[in-house]
C-alpha positions in Angstrom: 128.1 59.9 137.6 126.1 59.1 140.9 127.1 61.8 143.0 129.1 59.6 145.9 131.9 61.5 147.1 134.6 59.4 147.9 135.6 61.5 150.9 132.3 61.7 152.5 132.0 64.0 155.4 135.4 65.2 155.5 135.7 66.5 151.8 136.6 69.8 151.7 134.5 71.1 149.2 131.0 71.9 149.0 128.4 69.4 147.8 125.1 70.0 147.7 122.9 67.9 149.6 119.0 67.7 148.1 116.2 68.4 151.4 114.3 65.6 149.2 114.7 63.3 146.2 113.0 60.7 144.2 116.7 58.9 144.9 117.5 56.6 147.7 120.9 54.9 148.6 121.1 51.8 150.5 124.3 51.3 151.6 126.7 48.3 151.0 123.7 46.2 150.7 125.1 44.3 147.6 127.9 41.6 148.0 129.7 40.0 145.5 130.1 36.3 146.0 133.4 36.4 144.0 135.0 39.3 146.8 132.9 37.2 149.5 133.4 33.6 149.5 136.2 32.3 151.7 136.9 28.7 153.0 137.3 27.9 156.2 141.3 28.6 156.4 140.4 32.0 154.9 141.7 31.6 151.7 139.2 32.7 148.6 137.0 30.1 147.2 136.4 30.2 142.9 133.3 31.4 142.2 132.0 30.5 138.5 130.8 34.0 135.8 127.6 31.8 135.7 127.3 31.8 140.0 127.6 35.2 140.5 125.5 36.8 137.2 123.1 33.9 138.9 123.7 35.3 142.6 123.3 39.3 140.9 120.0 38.1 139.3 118.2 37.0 142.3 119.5 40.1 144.6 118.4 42.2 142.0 115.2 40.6 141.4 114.5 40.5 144.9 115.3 43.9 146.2 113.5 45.8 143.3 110.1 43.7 143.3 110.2 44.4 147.5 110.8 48.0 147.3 108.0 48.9 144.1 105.7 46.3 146.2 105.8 48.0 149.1 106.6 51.8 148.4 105.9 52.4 144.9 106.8 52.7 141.3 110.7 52.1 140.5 111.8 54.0 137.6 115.5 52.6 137.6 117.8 50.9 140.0 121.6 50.7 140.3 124.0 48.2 141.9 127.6 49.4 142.5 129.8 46.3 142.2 133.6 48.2 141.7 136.8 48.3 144.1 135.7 52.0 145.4 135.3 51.7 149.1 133.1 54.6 149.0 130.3 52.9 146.8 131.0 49.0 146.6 127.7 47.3 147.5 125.6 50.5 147.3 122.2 50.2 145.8 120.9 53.6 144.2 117.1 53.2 143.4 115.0 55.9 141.5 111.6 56.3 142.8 108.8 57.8 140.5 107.2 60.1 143.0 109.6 61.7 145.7 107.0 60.2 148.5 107.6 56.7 148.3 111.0 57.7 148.2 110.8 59.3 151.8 108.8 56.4 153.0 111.1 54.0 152.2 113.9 55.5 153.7 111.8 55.9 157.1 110.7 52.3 156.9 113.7 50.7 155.6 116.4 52.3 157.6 118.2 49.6 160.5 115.9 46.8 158.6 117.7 43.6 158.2 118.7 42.2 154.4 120.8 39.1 154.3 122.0 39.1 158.0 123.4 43.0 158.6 121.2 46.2 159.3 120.1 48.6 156.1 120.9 51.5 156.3 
């Protein structure tokens, strides 16, 4: 369980929000080539197993070696990749000291990954 409420601000019960954590989200920063790729008529495009564990590797690879480079130690990292609106793309990323954490959530919010704003 990561703790996404699927309602988000209008869910009715109470959830308690943490002042500080060692746990960042970034937002649908993940996308799948597979739910992605579409010709130019619009129609879906076949992406291979091997493209998109290839396309997965390098995104993760990429994201986790930026963010322990520049903010500090990563003790784990999670990709959402599911048909729930509410976490599809999200990237969950487990910081060993709560600091880095809140430093990369001041720097890295409305940066730029792969053409659209972090957040």
């Amino acid at each position: 369980m990561i703790g996404a409420c699927r309602h988000g601000d209008r869910c009715s019960r109470l959830h308690n929000k943490p002042t500080f954590s060692q746990t960042i989200v970034l937002l649908n920063l993940y996308r799948n080539p597979q739910n992605t790729a579409q010709t130019a008529d619009g129609s879906h495009c076949h992406v291979s197993d091997v493209e998109v564990q290839e396309h997965y590797d390098n995104f993760f690879e990429e994201v986790f070696t930026e963010l322990q480079e520049k903010y500090g130690e990563i003790e784990e990292m999670n990709v959402c990749d599911n048909l729930g609106d509410h976490l599809v793309g999200n990237v969950y990323v487990k910081f060993r000291r709560e600091e880095d954490a809140e430093r990369a959530v001041a720097e890295l919010n409305n940066r730029w990954f792969n053409g659209q704003a972090v957040h």
